[in-house]
Backbone bond lengths (Angstrom), bond angles and torsions (degrees), N, CA, C in turn:
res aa  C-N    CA-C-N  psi(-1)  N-CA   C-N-CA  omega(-1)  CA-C   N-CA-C  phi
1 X - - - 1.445 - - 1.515 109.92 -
2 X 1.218 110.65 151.69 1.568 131.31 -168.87 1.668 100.27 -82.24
3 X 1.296 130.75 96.40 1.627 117.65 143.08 1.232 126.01 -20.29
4 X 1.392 129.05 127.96 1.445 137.31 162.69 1.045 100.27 -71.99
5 X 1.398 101.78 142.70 1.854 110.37 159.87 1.382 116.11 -79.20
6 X 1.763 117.58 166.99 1.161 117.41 -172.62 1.480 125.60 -75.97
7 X 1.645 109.42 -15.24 1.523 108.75 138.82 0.727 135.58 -63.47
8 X 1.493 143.91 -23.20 1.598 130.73 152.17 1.077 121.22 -52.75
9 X 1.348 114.19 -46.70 1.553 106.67 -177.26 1.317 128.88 -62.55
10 X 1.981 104.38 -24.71 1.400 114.23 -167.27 1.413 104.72 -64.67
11 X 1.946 96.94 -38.75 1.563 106.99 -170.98 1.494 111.54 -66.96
12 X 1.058 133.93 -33.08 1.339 145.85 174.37 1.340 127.41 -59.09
13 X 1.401 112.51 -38.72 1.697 139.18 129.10 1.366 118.75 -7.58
14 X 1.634 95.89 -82.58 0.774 108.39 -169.29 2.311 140.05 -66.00
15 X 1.814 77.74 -31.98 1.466 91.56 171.80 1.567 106.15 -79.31
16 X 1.065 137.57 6.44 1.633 148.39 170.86 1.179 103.31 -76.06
17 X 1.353 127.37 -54.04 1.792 142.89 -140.35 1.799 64.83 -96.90
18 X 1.250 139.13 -75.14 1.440 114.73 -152.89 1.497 110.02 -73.73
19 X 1.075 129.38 -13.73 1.535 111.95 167.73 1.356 106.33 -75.73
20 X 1.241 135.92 -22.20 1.672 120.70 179.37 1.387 81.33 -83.50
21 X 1.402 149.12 -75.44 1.177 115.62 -134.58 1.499 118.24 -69.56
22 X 1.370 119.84 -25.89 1.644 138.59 158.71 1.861 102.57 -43.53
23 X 1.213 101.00 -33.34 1.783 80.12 -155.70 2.138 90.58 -91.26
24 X 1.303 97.87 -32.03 1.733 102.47 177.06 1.326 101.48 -64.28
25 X 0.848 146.93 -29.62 1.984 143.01 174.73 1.458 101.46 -70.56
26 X 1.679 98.30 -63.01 2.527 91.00 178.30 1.480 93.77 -39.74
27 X 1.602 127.29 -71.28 1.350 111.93 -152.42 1.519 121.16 -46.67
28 X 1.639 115.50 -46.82 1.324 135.01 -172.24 1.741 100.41 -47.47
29 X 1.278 97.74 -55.74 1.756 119.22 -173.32 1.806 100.88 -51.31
30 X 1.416 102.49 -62.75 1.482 92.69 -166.51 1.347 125.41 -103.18
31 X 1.471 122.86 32.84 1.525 129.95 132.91 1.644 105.66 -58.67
32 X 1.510 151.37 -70.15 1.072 125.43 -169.00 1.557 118.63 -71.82
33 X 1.406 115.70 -7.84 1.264 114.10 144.91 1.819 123.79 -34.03
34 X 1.206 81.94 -80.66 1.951 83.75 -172.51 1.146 120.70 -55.94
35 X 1.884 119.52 -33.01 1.263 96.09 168.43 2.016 124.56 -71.92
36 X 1.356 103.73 -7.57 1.429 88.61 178.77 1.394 96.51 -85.97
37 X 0.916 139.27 -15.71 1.725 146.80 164.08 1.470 97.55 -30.54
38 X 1.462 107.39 -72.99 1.477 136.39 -150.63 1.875 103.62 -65.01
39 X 1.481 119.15 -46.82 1.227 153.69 168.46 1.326 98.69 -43.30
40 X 1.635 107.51 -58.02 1.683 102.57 -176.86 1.246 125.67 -49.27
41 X 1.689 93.42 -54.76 1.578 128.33 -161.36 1.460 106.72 -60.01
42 X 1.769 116.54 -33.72 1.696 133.95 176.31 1.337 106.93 -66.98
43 X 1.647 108.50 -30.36 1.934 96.26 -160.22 1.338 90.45 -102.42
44 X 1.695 135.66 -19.90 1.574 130.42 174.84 1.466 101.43 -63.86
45 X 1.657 138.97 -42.66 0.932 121.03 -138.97 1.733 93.25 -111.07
46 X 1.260 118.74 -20.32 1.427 120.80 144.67 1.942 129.68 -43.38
47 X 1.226 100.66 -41.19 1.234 112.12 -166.04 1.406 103.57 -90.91
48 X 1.792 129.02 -35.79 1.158 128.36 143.55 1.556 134.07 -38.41
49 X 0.895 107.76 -45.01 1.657 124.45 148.63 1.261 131.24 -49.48
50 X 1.200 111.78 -61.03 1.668 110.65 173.93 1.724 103.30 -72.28
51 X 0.877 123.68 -23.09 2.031 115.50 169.63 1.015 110.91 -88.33
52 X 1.217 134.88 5.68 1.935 136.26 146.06 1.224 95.81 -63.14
53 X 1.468 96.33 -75.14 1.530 95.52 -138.98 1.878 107.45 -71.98
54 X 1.426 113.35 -1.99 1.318 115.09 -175.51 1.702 107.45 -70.32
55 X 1.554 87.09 -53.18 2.112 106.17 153.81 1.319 107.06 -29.76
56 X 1.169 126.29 -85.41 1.515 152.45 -155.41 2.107 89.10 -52.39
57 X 1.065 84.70 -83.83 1.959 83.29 168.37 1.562 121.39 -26.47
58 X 0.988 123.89 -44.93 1.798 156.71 174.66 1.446 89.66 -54.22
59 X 1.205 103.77 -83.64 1.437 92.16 -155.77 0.712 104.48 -82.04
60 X 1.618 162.34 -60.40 1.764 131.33 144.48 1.501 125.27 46.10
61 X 1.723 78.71 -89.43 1.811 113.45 -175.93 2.033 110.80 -54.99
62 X 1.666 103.91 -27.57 1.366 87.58 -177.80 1.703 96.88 -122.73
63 X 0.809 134.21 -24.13 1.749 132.77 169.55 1.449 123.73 -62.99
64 X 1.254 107.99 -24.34 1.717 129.84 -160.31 1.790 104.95 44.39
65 X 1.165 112.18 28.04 1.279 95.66 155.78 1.945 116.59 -168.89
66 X 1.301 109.44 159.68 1.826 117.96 -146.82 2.105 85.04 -62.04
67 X 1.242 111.09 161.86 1.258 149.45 148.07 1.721 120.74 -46.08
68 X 0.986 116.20 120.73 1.536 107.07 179.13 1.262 127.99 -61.37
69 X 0.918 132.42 -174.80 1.724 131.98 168.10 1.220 123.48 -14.06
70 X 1.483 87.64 -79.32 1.820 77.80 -173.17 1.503 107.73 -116.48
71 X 1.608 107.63 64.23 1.251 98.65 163.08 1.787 140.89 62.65
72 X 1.439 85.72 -1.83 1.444 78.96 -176.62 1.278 126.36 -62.56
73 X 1.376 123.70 -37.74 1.376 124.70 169.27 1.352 134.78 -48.36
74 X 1.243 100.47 -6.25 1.908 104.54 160.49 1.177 120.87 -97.56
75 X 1.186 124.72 18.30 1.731 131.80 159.72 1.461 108.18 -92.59
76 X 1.680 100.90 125.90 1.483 108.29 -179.34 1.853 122.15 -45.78
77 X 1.444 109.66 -41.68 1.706 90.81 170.78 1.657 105.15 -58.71
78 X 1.323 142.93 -25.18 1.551 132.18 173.81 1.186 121.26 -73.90
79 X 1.379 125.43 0.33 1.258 147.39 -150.89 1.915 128.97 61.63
80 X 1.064 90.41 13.15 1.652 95.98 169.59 1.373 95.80 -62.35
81 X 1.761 85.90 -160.51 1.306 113.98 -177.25 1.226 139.65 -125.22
82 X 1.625 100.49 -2.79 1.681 129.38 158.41 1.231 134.83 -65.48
83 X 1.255 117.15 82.89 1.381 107.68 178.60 1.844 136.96 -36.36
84 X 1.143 88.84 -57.76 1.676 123.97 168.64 1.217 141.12 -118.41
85 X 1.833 122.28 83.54 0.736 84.11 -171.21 2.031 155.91 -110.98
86 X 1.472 114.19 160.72 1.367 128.03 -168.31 1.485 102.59 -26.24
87 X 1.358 110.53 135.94 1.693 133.37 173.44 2.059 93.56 -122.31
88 X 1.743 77.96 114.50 1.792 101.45 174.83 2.102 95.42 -60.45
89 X 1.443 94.96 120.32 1.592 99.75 -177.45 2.170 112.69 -64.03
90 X 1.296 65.18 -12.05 2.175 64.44 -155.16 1.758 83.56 -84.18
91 X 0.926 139.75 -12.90 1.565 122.35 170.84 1.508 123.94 -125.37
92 X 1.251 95.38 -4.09 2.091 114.99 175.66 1.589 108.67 81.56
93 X 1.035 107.30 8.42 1.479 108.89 -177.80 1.761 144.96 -125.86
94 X 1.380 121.66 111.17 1.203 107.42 -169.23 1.578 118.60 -81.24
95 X 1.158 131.79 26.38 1.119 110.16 172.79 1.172 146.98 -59.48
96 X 1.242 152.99 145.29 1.643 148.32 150.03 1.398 112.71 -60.23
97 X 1.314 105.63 122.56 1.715 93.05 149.41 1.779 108.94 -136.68
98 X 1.161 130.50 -132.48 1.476 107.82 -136.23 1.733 88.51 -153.68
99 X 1.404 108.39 -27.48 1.755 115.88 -151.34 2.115 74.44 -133.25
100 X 1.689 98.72 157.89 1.653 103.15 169.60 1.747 95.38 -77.75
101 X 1.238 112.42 143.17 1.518 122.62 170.25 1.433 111.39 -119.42
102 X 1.735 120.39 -33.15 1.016 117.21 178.77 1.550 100.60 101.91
103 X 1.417 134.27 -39.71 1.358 135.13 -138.67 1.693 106.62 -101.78
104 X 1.319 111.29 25.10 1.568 119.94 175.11 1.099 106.12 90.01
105 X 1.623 115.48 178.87 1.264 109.51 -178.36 1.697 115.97 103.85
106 X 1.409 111.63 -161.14 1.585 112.60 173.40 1.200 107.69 -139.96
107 X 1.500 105.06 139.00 1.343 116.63 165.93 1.322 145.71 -71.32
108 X 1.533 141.17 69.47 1.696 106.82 -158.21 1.346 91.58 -108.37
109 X 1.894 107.89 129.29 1.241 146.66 138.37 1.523 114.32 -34.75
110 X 0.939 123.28 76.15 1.630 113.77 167.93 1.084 143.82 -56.93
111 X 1.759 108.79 -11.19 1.553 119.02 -151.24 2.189 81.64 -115.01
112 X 1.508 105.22 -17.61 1.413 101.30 -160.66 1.544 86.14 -104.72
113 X 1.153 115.05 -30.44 1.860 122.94 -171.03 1.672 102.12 51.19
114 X 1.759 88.40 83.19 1.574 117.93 -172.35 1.443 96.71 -156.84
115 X 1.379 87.98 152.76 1.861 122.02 170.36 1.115 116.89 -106.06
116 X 1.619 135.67 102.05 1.905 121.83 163.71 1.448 88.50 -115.18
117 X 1.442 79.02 172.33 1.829 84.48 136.12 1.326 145.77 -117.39
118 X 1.021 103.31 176.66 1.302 126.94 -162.67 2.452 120.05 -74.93
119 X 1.048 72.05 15.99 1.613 99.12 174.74 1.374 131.18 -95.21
120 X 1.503 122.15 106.81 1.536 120.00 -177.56 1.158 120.08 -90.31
121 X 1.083 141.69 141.05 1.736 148.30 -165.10 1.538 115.06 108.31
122 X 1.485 95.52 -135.96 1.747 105.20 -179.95 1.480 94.37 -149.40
123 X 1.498 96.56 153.75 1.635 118.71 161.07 1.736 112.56 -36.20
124 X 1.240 106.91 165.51 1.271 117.60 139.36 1.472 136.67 -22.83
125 X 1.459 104.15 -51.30 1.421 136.24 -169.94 1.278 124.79 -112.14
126 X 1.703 100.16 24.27 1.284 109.14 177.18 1.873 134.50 60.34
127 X 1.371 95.68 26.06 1.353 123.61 -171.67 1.685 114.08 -105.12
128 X 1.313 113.61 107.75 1.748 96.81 -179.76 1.468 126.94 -60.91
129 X 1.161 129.09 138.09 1.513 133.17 167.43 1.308 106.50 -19.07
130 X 1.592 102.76 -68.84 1.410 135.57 -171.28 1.182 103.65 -26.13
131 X 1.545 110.85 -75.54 1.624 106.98 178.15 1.416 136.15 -35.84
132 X 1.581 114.35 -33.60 0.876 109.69 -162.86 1.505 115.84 -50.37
């Protein structure tokens, strides 16, 4: 085998020293990434929430009485008032269900005639689903 010269090696060196220092700046960079990630993901799945239950209030206020299961009656072809409806970001999914599952989605309480979601644990930020 052929010896490298000591310019190869220097050069070889050298493109090393810039991938660590390139890859230590991405990391630095994208920690405040995720938390505005995380920030998003809190105020989408908040804001999905408060346009249920603003619905849910709605039709209440003019039907005098709660929505079935899963909600369908607050989508504007049912005559709600939801255009679209909200998909909980932290699990990709809008479903309703009826019982806590944990597995995303929305919760409606029938016996409490309430909206959560459908999420077990805590935020990012150390905040329970639950609460929301």
């Amino acid at each position: 085998m052929a010896k490298s010269s000591k310019g190869e090696e220097k050069d070889w060196t050298q493109w090393l020293f810039y991938i660590v220092i390139v890859s230590l700046l991405v990391g630095v960079a994208l920690g405040p990434v995720a938390g505005w990630l995380n920030r998003a993901r809190k105020h989408s799945l908040r804001a999905g929430l408060k346009n249920i239950r603003d619905a849910y209030t709605a039709y209440y206020s003019t039907k005098s009485a709660y929505p079935g299961p899963e909600l369908k009656e607050l989508l504007v072809p049912n005559g709600g008032t939801i255009a679209e409806w909200p998909v909980d970001p932290v699990s990709g999914t809008g479903t309703v269900v009826t019982s806590l599952t944990g597995s995303g989605g929305w919760l409606h309480d029938m016996e409490k005639h309430e909206v959560k979601v459908n999420i077990a644990g805590e935020d990012p930020f150390g905040q329970k689903y639950s609460e929301y």
